[in-house]
N, C-alpha and C positions, 0 to 999 in steps of 0.2 A: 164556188163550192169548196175549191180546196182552201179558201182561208177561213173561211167558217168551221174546216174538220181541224186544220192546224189551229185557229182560236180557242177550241173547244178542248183539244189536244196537252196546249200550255196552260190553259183555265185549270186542266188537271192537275199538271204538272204542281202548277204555284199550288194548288190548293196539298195538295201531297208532301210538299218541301214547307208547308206550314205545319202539316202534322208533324214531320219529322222535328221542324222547331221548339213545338210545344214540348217533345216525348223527351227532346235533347234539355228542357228548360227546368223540367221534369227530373231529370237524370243529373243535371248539375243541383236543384235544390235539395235532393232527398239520397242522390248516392245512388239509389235504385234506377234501374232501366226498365220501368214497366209500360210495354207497348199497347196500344189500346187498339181493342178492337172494332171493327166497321161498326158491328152491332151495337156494341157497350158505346160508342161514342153518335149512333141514331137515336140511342134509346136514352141519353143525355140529352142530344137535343129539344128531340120530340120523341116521347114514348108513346102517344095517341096514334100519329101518321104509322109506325113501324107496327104498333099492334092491327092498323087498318089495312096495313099493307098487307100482312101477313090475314088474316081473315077473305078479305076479295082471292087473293089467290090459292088459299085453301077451297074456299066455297064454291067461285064461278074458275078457275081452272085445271088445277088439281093438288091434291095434299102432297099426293108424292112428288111435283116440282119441290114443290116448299120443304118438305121431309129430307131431300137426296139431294139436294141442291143448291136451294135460296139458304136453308137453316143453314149448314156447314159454312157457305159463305162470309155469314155475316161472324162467324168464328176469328177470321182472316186478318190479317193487320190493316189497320185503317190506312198505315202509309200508301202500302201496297196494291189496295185496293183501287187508288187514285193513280197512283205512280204506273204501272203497268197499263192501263190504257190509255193513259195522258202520255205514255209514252210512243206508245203506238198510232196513234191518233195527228200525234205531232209529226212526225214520222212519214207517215203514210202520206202524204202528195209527192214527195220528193221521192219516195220510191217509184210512184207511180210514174212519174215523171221522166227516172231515168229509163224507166222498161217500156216508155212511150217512146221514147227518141232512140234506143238501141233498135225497138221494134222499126220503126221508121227508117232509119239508115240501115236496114237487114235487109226491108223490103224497095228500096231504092237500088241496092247493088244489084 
């Protein structure tokens, strides 16, 4: 399980340190630093999946998720959006890790 979360953790990671490469390739062609957002760069993708996404969870869960929530979200910088749970993600067994075996030698003593 935990190489699956740390996989899924660094899958983030790379994918975030590519954003960051484009936005940096970006930045050296044009001068400008303009960061793209989660949404601006879904709706480049696939603009169909992101208008779908956003319909089922208006329709069958509720508008005010998507209003207060999901919308503001996808505002957010794409790096970021990857970077911070890819960072946590990666992270996270070895935490757990160390507070399994402090736990362990606490309840040994």
């Amino acid at each position: 399980m935990s190489l699956m979360v740390r996989f899924v953790g660094w899958t983030l990671l790379c994918l975030s340190f590519a954003i960051m490469g484009w936005e940096l390739y970006q930045l050296a062609d044009t001068g400008k630093l303009m960061l793209s957002s989660w949404g601006e760069m879904w709706f480049t993708l696939h603009p169909s999946s992101l208008n779908l996404y956003q319909a089922v969870v208006e329709r069958y869960i509720s508008t005010k998720l998507w209003d207060q929530v999901l919308a503001p979200m996808l505002l957010w910088d794409a790096f970021m959006v990857f970077a911070v749970p890819g960072a946590v993600l990666a992270a996270l067994p070895r935490v757990i890790q160390i507070f399994t075996r402090r736990d362990a030698a606490y309840r040994s003593d």
